[in-house]
C-alpha positions in Angstrom: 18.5 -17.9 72.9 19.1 -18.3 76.8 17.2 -16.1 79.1 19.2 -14.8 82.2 17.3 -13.8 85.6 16.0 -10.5 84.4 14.9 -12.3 81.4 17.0 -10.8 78.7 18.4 -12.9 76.0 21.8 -13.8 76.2 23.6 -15.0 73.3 27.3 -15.1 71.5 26.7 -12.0 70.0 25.8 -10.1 73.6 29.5 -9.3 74.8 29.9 -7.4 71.4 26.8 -5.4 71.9 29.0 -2.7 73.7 26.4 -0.3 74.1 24.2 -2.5 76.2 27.3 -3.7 78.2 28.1 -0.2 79.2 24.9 1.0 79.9 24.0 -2.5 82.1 27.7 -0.9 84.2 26.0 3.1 84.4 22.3 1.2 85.2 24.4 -1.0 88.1 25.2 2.2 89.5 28.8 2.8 88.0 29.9 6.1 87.9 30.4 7.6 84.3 34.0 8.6 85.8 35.1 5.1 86.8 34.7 3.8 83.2 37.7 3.6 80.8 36.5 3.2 76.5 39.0 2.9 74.2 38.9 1.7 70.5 41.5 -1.6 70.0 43.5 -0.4 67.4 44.2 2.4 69.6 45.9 0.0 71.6 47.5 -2.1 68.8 48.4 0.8 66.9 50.8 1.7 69.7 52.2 -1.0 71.2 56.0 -0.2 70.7 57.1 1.0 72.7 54.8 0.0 74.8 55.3 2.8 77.6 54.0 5.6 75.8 50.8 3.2 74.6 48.4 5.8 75.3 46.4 3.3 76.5 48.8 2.1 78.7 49.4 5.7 80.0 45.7 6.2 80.9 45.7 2.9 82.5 48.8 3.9 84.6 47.1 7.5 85.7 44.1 6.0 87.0 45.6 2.6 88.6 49.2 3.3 89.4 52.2 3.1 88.0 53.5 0.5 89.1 50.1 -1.6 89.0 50.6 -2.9 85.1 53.7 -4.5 84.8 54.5 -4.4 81.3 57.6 -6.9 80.5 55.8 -9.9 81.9 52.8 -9.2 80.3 54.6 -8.8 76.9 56.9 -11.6 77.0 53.7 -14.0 78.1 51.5 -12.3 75.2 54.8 -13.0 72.9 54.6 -16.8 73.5 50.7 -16.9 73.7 50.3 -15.1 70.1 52.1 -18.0 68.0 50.0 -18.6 64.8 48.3 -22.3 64.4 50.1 -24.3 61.6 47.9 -23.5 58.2 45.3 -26.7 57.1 44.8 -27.1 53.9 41.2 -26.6 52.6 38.6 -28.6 50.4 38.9 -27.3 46.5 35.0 -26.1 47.1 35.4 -24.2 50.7 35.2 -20.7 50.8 38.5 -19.2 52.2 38.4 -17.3 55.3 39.1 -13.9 54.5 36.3 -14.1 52.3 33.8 -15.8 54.7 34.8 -13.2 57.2 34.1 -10.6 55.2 30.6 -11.8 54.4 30.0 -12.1 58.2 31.5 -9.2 58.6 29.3 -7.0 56.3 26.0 -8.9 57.4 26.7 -8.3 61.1 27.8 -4.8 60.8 24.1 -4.0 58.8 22.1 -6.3 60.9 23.4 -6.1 64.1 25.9 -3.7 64.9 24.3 -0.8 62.9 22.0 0.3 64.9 23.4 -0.8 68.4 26.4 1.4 67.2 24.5 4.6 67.0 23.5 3.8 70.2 26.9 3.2 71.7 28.2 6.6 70.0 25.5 8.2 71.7 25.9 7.2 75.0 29.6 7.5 75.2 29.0 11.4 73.4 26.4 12.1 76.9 28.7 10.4 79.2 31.8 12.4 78.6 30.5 15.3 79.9 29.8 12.6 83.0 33.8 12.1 83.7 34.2 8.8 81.2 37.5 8.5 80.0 37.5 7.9 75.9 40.8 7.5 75.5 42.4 9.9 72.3 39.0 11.6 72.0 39.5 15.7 71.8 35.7 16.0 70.3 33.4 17.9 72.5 31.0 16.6 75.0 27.6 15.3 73.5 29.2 15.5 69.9 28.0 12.3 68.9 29.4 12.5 65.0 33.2 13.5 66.6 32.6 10.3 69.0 31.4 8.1 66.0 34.7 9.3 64.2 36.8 8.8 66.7 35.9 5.6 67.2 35.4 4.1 63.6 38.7 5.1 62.6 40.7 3.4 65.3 38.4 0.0 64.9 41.2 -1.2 62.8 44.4 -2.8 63.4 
C-alpha cells in the first residue's frame, strides 16, 4: 500500500470505499447540499428514454438544462460500449462469472461490509444537511430506509 501526504493508504480498492470518499468531500469543507448520491442502477434502470432518467432530471435541476447534452453523450457511449470479441479459455480456468462471484462475496464480507454501514449512516445524517439521494422518500437519519434504498438499486 501507497501512502498519500496525509499518510493514508491508498490503494485499488479506495475509490470504492464510498463512505470515506464522501466524507474526505464534507471534511474539505463541502456543503452536504452541494453533493449529489445516487445508486447506478438507478441510472441504468432508466436510461430510455433518457429524458425522464431521474438521474438525469436531478442533474438538469441543479446544473441547467441545457448543461448535459444528452444525444451526443449517447451516441458516443453507443460506440464506446461495444463488447470485446470472446477468448476462448484453458479446460482448467475458472470462468468469469464464477470468479466474480467469489470476489464478489469475499469483498462484500471483508471489505465493503462494514464501510457500508458506514456509508448508510452518513448519507442517513446528511440528508437532513441538504444532500440530494436521488429516489430516496425515507426520512432523514433513517439509516435502515437509506440502506434499502440503496441495496436494491445496486443492481443493473
Amino acid at each position: 500500500c501507497m501512502k498519500s501526504e496525509s499518510s493514508r493508504p491508498l490503494n485499488l480498492l479506495t475509490p470504492g470505499l464510498y463512505y470515506q470518499n464522501i466524507r474526505n468531500w464534507l471534511d474539505s469543507g463541502f456543503l452536504a447540499s452541494q453533493i449529489i448520491i445516487y445508486p447506478v442502477g438507478m441510472y441504468f434502470s432508466h436510461r430510455k428514454p433518457i429524458r425522464i432518467n431521474p438521474v438525469v432530471q436531478a442533474l438538469r435541476s441543479r446544473i441547467g438544462l441545457n448543461t448535459i447534452n444528452l444525444t451526443r453523450a449517447w451516441r458516443r457511449g453507443k460506440i464506446a460500449n461495444k463488447r470485446p470479441k470472446k477468448v476462448a479459455l484453458p479446460e482448467n480456468a475458472m470462468d468469469n462469472a464464477t470468479l466474480l462471484a467469489l470476489v464478489k462475496t469475499r469483498l462484500e464480507k471483508e471489505v465493503f461490509a462494514a464501510e457500508n454501514k458506514k456509508l448508510f449512516q452518513l448519507l442517513a445524517e446528511q440528508v437532513d444537511e441538504g444532500m440530494t439521494l436521488i429516489g430516496y422518500t425515507g426520512e432523514a437519519n433513517d439509516t435502515e430506509a437509506v440502506e434499502e434504498w440503496m441495496t436494491s438499486n445496486w443492481n443493473y
